[in-house]
Structure formats: C-alpha cells, structure tokens
N, C-alpha and C positions, 0 to 999 in steps of 0.2 A: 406921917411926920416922922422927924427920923429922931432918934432918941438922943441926945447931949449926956455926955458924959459929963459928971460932974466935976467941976474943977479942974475942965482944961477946953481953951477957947476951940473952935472947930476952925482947920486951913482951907483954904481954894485948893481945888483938886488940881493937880500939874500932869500935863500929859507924860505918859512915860516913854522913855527914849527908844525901847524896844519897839514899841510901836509905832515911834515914827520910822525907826529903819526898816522896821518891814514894810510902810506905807512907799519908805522911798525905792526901797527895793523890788515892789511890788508894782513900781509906777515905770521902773528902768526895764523889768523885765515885759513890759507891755509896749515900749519902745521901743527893745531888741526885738521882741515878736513882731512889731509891725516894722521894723527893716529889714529881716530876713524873709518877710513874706513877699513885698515888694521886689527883695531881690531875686528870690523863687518867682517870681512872676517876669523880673527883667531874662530870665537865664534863659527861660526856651528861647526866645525873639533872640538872644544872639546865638542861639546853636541852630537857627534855622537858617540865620542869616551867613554861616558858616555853610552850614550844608547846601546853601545856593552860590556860596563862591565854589566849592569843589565842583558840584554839579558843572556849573558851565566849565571850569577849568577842564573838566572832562569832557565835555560836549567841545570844547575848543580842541582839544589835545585827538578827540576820536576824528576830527574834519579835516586836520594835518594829517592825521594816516592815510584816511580816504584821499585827500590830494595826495601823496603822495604814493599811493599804492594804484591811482589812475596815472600819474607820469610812469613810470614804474609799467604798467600793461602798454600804455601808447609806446615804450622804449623799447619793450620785448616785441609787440608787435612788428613795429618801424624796423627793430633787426631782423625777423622773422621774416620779412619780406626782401631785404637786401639779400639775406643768406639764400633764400629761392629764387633770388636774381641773379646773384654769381653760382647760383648752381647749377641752372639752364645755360646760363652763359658757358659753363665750361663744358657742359654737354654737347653742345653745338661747336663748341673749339675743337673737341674729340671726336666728332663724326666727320669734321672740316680735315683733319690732319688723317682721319683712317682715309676717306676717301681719295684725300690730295695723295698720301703714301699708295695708297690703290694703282693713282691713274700714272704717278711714276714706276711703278712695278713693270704695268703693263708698257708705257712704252720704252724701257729698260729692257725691258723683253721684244718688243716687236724691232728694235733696232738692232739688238742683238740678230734675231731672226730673219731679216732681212740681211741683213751680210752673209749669210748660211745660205741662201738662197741660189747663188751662183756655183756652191758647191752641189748641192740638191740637184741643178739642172744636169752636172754633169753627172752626177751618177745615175738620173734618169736616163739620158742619152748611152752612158754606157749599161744600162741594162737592155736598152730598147737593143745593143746592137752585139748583146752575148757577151759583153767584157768584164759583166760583175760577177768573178769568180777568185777564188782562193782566198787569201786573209781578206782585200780587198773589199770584197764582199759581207763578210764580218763585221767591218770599218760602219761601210754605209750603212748595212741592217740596223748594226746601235745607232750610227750617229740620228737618222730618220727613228728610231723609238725613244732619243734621247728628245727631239725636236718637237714630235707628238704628243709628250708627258707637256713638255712646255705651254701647248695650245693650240700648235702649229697644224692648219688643216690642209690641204690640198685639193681643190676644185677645179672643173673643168672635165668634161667628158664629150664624145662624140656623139651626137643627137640629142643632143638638150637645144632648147631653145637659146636662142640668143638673148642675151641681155647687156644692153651697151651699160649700165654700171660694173657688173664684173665681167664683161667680154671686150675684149679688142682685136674689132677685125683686122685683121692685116692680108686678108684675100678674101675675094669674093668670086659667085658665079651662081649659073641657072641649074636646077634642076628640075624633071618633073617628079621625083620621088619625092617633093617634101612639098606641105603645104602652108609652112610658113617659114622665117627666115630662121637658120638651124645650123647649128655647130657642127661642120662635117670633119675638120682637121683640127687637132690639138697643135698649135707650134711650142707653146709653153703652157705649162700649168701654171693656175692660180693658188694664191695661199690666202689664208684670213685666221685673223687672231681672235675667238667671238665673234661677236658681230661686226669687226673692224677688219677692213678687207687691203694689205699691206703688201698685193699685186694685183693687176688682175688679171686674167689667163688672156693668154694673144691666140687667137684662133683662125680659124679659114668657112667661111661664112656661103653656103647655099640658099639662092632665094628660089620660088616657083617658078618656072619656065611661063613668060610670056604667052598668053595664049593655048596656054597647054594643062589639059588637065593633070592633075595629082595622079600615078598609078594605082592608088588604091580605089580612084574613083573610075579608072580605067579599066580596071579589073571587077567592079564592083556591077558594070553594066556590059560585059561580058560573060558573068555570071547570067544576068537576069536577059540576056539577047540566046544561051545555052537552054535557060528555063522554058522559055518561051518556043525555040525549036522543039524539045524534047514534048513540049506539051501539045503541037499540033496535030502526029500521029494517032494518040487517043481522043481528040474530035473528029477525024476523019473516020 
C-alpha cells in the first residue's frame, strides 16, 4: 500500500509526453525500417532486370556484327573471284597478242623474203657460172648472211629422195643407178622459213629403169658370180 501524505489528495497519473514521442518515434522508425527493407529487396529484381535488357542489347548488337562481318567475307570473296577472272582473262589476252604479234613477225618476214628470192636465184646462177667476183661478190656474201640471220634456209640437193611437198618435178626420166624416184638435177632451190616452206625447189626427177636392175644390185651379184669363180679352183 502506498503511503498518503497527509494533507494533500493523491492525482491520476498522466502519461508523460516524452514518452509518448519516443513511443511515436519509435513506432515511425520501425515503419521507415520496414520500407527500406522492402525497397532493399525491390532493388536487386530491378538491377537484374537491367542487366537482362543490356545483356540481350548485346547479344543483339554482337548478331549485327556477325551479319555483317558474313556480308562483308561473301563481298570479299565475290571480289576475290572476279579479280582471278579478269586476271586469267588478261593472261589469255597477252599470250593471244604475243602469239598473234608472233605469226605477223613471221609472215612480215616470209614476205619480205620471198621477194629476195629472185635476187638469190640470180646470184646463184652467177656463182654457178664464175661471175661472182669483185665488190659484187661482197654484195651477195652479206646479202645471203643478212637473209640466214633472218630464218631463211635453202633446200634441195642432188640425190635426195623426192618429195612432192617440197619437190617440183619439172623433168623426168629412167635410170638404172637409182632405186627409187630421186633428185638428179637441181633447176631451182628451195627455201623454208621453220617449218613453213615459202618455195619449193623445182627439180629434174629419175625413176628405176623398167625392167632393169639397180647397179648396185648389178654389181652386188657380180661380186658373188667373181666369189664363186675364184672359189672352184681350190675344190678341184
């Protein structure tokens, strides 16, 4: 029991103010606590939901390079292959122009060389008959080394076989000295530029005499008709 003072009434106790502002203070800071906790709990979910927009934005942005860096190879390549097209092409242009330049050279030259030709016969003919002498002779020796540097060959010789691509008979007759048809007379010589033959020699042509053996085979059994005498005496 609590003791009374004497001579003065006892009051109802009143809350004191202090107390209630730290009750109310106490009640705001457990409010503030539990909305910053909540919003500590809303902040990762939006910084994850950030770091899923960048992500794809990156994943988008890395799929533009890759398309673009495959047009890009298909563009290099597509030129890589025109530039070794017009490169053979102009290879083939350059072997078409040295060749074509080639075949006018040569016959630049055989035409040339064939108008020289009637010059050539005559300073054969005057060699054949002692006239190529004094400057004269000078003349032809160059002009015939000047003709030969060019290509110029001269064929045709006496006892060669015949050959109607580079022979032209222009007489014929029998012999028994040959055993098959044979270049006996030169009337003109042949020329040939390489393999391209721009006269061909005119000749006087012997065939085998009808009926008649070849002299070496004439001789060849007069030989063995001599053997065969000489060898009866030592059977006897």
């Amino acid at each position: 029991m609590t003791e009374e003072t004497p001579g003065f009434a006892q009051e109802p106790e009143v809350p004191d103010e202090a107390a209630q502002d730290a009750k109310s203070t106490s009640s705001d800071d457990a409010v503030k606590s539990a909305g910053s906790g909540s919003e500590k709990e809303s902040a990762p979910a939006g910084e994850a939901g950030e770091i899923d927009e960048e992500l794809q934005s990156q994943i988008a942005g890395d799929a533009a390079l890759t398309a673009q860096l495959d047009q890009s190879r298909t563009a290099l390549h597509e030129r890589t292959q025109d530039l070794q097209r017009l490169q053979a092409e102009f290879q083939n242009y350059r072997r078409r122009v040295e060749r074509d330049r080639k075949a006018v050279k040569e016959i630049a030259v055989a035409n040339l060389l064939t108008e020289l030709l009637p010059v050539l016969d005559d300073i054969g003919r005057a060699r054949d008959h002692g006239e190529l002498v004094g400057g004269f002779k000078s003349v032809a020796e160059s002009l015939e080394t000047v003709v030969a540097k060019m290509g110029l060959l001269q064929f045709g010789k006496e006892g060669e076989p015949f050959d109607p691509t580079v022979h032209e008979a222009l007489m014929h007759s029998y012999s028994p000295d040959v055993e098959e048809t044979t270049c006996v007379q030169i009337l003109q010589p042949g020329y040939r530029i390489g393999d391209r033959t721009i006269r061909v020699a005119r000749v006087g042509v012997a065939e085998p005499q009808p009926g008649a053996s070849p002299q070496s085979q004439t001789d060849d059994e007069a030989t063995g008709k001599a053997d065969e005498d000489s060898a009866d005496p030592d059977e006897g």
